[in-house]
N, C-alpha and C positions, 0 to 999 in steps of 0.2 A: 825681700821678705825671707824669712825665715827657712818656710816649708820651699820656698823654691832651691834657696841654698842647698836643705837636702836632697833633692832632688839630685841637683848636680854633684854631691858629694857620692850618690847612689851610683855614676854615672865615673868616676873617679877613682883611681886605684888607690886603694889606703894600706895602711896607714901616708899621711900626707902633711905637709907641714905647711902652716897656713901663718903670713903677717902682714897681711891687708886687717885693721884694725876695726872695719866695719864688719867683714865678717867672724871676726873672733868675737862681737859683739852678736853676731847671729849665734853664735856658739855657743854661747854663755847661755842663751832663752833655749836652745835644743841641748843644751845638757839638763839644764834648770828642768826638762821638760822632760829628762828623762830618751831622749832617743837617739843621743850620739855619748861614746866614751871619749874622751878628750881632755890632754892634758893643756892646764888653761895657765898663761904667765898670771902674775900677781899684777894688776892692777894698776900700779905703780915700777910695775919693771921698765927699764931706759928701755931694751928691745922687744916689742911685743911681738911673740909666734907663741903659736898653738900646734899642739901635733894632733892630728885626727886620728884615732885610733882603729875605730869602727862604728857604725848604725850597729843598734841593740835591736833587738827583735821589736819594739815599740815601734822604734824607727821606722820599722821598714814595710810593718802593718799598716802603719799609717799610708804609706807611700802607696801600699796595694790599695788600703780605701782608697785614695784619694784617686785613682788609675781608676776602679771600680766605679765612682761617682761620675767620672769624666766620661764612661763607656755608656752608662746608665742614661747620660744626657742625650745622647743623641736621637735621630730617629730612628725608631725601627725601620728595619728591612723588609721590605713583603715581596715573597717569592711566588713565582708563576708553577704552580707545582702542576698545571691541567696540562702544560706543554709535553713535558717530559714521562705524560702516560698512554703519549700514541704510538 
């Protein structure tokens, strides 16, 4: 998927040169989307690479949501606070 790829690309030192053809096709839907800058071959080019430039601020909002959501999931924590006032 998509958002995992950025994930990983979050997690990746860029700029990065990418020609695995399935994920330059993640590329295409996260530029399309606005949250990676990347230089994309033509479609019909013999060698297909992509150079990853950077996550855009959208990008990487996203990413915090998406951390945020995951944090939000779990269960709270409940602390013994009566211990610690003897």
């Amino acid at each position: 998927m998509p958002m995992e790829y950025l994930l990983g690309l979050h997690r990746d030192e860029l700029p990065l040169l990418e020609s695995d053809i399935r994920n330059i096709d993640k590329l295409r839907i996260l530029r399309a989307a606005g949250m990676v800058e990347v230089r994309l071959p033509p479609p019909d080019a013999q060698q297909q690479q992509a150079q990853v430039l950077y996550i855009t601020g959208l990008g990487c909002a996203t990413l915090r949501a998406r951390g945020a959501r995951r944090a939000t999931a779990k269960p709270p924590v409940h602390w013994d606070l009566e211990a610690s006032l003897d």
